[in-house]
C-alpha positions as CSV (number, residue, x, y, z in Angstrom):
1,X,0.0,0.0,0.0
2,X,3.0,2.6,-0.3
3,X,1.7,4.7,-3.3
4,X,-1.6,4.3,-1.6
5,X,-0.4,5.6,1.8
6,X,1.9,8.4,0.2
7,X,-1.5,9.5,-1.2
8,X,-3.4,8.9,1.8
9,X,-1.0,11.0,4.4
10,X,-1.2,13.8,1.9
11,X,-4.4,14.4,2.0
12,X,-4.5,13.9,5.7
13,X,-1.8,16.1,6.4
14,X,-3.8,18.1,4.2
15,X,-7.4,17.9,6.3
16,X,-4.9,19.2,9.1
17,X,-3.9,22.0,7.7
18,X,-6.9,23.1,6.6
19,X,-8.6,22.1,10.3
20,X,-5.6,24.9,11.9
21,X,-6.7,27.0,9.3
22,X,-10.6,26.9,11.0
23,X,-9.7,26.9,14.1
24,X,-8.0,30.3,13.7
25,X,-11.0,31.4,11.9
26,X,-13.1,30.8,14.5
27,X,-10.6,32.5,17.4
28,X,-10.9,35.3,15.2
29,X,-14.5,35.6,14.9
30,X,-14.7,35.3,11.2
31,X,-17.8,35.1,8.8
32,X,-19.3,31.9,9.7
33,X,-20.4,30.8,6.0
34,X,-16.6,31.3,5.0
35,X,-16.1,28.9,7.6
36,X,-19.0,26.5,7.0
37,X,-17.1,26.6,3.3
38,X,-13.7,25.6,5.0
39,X,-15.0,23.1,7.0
40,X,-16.6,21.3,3.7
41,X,-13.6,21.5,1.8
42,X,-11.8,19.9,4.5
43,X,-14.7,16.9,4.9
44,X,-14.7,16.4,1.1
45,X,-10.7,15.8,1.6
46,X,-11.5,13.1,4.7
47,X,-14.0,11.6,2.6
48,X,-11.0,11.3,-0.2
49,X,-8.6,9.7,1.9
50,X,-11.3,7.4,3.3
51,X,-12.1,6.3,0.0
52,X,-8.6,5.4,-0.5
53,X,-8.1,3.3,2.4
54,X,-11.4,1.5,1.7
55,X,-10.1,0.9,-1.7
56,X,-6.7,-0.3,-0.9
57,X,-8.6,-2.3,1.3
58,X,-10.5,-4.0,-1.2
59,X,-7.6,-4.7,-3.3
60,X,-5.4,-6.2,-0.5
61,X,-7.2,-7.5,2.4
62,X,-10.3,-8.8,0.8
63,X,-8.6,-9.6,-2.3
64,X,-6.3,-11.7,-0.9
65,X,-8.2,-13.7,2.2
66,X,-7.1,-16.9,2.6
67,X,-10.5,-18.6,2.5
68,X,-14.2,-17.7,1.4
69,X,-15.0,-17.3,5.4
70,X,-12.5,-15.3,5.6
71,X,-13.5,-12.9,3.0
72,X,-17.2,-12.7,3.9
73,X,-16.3,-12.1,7.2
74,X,-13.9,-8.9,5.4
75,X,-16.7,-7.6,3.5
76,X,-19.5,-7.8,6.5
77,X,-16.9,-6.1,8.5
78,X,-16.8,-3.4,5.6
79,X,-20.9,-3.2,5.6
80,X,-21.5,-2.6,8.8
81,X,-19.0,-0.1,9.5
82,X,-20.6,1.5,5.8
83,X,-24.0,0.9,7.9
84,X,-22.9,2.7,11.0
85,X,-21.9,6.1,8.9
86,X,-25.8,6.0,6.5
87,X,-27.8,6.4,9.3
């Protein structure tokens, strides 16, 4: 997962950045849509690396279970955690 996770600290050191970057908007009393705007930038990056890690974990974990139980027991791992964050 090396390209992957080049990729994936990136965009989290990214999200970081971005999250200092708010917080000193906010100390400073700034318009609150121009921080609203800041804030969804910086989800739509964290929704980015997330899909990222899901799909490197596709391609490697479930890809290469060991046995059928193994990789149902991957992919209900993967629905219910997808099931936790629709509600």
């Amino acid at each position: 997962m090396q390209a992957e996770k080049t990729k994936i600290t990136r965009l989290l050191k990214t999200a970081r950045g971005q999250l200092e970057g708010i917080l000193r908007m906010v100390e400073e009393d700034r318009y609150c849509v121009e921080i609203a705007q800041q804030l969804m930038a910086t989800e739509a990056i964290l929704n980015r690396a997330n899909k990222e890690i899901l799909t490197a974990h596709l391609k490697t974990c479930v890809k290469n279970a060991e046995s059928d139980e193994e990789r149902e027991q991957k992919i209900d791992e993967l629905v219910s955690m997808l099931g936790k964050i629709m509600k």
